[in-house]
C-alpha positions in Angstrom: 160.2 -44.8 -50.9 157.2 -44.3 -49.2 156.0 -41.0 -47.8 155.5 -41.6 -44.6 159.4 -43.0 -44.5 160.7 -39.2 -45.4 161.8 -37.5 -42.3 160.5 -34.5 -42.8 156.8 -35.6 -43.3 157.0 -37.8 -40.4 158.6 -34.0 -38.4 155.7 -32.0 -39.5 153.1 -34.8 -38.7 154.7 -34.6 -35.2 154.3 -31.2 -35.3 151.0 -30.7 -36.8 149.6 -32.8 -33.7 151.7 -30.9 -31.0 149.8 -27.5 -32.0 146.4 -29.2 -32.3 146.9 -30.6 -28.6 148.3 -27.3 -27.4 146.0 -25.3 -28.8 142.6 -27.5 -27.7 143.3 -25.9 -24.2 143.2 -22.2 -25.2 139.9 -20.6 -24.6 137.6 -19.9 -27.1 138.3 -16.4 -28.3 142.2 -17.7 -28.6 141.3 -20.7 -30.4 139.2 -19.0 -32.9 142.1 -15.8 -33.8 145.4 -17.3 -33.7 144.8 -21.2 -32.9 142.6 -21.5 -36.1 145.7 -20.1 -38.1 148.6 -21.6 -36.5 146.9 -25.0 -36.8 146.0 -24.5 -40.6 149.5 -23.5 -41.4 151.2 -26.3 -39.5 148.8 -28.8 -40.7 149.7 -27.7 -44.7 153.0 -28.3 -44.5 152.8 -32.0 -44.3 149.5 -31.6 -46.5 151.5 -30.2 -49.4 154.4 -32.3 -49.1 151.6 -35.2 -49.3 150.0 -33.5 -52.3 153.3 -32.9 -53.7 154.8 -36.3 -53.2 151.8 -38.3 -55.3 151.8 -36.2 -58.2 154.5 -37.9 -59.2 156.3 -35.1 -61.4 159.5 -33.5 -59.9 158.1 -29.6 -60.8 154.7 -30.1 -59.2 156.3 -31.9 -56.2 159.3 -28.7 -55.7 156.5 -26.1 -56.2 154.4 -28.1 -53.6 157.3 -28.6 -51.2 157.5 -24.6 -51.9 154.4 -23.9 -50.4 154.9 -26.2 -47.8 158.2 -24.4 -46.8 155.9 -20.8 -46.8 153.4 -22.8 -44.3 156.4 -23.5 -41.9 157.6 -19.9 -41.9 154.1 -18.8 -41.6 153.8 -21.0 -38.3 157.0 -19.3 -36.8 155.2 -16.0 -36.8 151.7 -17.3 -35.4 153.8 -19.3 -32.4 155.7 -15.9 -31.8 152.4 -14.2 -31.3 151.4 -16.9 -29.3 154.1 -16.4 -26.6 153.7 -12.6 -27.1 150.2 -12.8 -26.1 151.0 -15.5 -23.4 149.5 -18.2 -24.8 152.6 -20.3 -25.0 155.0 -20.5 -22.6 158.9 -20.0 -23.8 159.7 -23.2 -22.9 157.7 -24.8 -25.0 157.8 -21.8 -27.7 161.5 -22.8 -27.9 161.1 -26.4 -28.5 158.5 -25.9 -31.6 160.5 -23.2 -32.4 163.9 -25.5 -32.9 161.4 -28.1 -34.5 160.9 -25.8 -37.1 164.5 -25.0 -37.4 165.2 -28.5 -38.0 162.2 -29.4 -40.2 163.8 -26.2 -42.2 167.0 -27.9 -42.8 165.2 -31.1 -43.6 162.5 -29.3 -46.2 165.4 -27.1 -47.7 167.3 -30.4 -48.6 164.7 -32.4 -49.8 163.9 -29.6 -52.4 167.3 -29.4 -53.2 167.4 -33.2 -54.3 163.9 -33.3 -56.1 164.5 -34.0 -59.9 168.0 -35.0 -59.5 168.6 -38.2 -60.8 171.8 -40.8 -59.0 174.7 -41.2 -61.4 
């Protein structure tokens, strides 16, 4: 399988471009505190599931997926202080928000299922 056929690459791709989009529109002060971080830590959790993914041994690709899990929590807090600052509406807070939720689920599975082998 390829990687851009796992779901959960293909979620956090979606994402990653979301905040970029989002975040071009915040002035510059914003962009350079909070929009800098939020788009790094998006961005590295399809980057690490990428770098995971073609090393091509099950350890390195769950410790990857690892840090790509601690990048998607770490984007929960910089969209929360995004809306608490009013930078985001709650609107669209809530929809990343429940992206995140559901590329959760999706990450938490796949790194249940690396190095297991089908019977």
């Amino acid at each position: 399988m390829k990687l851009e056929e796992f779901r959960v690459y293909q979620l956090s791709m979606d994402l990653g471009d979301e905040v970029w989009f989002v975040v071009l529109k915040w002035d510059d002060f914003a962009k350079d505190t909070i929009g800098k971080q939020l788009v790094r830590a998006i961005d590295s959790v399809a980057a690490n599931l990428s770098e995971g993914y073609g090393r091509y041994h099950y350890k390195e690709a769950k410790n990857f997926s690892y840090y790509s899990r601690g990048s998607l929590y770490e984007s929960k807090t910089w969209l929360t202080k995004a809306r608490n600052r009013g930078l985001l509406d709650e609107e669209k807070f809530n929809q990343m928000m429940s992206t995140i939720d559901d590329i959760s689920v999706k990450l938490n599975n796949y790194i249940k299922s690396i190095g297991k082998t089908k019977s």
